[in-house]
N, C-alpha and C positions, 0 to 999 in steps of 0.2 A: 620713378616708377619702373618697375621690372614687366616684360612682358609673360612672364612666367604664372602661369595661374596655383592658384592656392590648394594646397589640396583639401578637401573635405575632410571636415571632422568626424572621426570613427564614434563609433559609441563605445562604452567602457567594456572593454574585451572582459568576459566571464571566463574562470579558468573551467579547461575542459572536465567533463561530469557533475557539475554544479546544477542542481534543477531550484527554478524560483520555489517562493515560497506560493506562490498561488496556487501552481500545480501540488506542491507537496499535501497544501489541506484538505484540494480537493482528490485525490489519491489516496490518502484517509481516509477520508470520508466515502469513499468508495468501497474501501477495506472495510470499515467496520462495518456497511450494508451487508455485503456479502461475509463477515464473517457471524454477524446476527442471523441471517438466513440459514448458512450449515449450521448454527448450533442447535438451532430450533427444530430444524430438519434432525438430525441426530438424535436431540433430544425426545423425539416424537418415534422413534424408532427401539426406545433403550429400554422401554416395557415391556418388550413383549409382545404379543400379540391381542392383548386384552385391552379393550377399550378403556377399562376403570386400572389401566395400570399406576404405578406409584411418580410416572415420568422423571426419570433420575436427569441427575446433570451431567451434560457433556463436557469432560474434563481434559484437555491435556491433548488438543488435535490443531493440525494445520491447516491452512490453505493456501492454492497458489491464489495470488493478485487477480484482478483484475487486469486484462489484457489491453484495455483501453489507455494506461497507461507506461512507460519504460520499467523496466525493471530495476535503475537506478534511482526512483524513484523510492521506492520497497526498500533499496538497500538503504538508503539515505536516509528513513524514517528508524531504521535497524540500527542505525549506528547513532540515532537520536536516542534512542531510545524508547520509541513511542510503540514500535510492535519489534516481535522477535523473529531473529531468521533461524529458523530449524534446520539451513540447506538442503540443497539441490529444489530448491524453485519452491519452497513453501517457507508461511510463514505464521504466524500467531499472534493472539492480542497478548500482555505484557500484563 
């Protein structure tokens, strides 16, 4: 026997920029919160002024993320393909 101690097993190094998948769903899921809320906000704005307006669809807009989570998170879903990046810090559902 060696007196030399053992070193301790590392956990399996993640390559740098990699976000689990736990965070990514909930990151989603965070996104399409907040991108239901500005559509409907917008949409409630696109009549008019008039109470009985026709309430059109809001088409063809961005948002930034939620700040609660990395912004590698966003891009990461981007290049999933599950929402789109517009650039410069916005992005949309797909």
């Amino acid at each position: 026997m060696t007196d030399q101690p053992t070193p301790d097993p590392k956990p399996a190094a993640t390559p740098a920029g990699t976000i689990d998948d736990a965070t990514l769903k909930a990151a989603f899921n965070a996104f399409k919160k907040r991108y239901k809320i500005q559509k409907l906000d917008r949409e409630s704005r696109l009549g008019g002024h008039r109470p009985t307006s026709a309430g059109l669809n809001a088409v063809g807009f961005g948002i930034q993320p939620p700040n609660q989570f990395p912004l590698a998170a966003f891009q990461a879903l981007a290049k999933q393909g599950r929402i789109k990046d517009l650039g410069a810090g916005f992005f949309a559902m797909v």
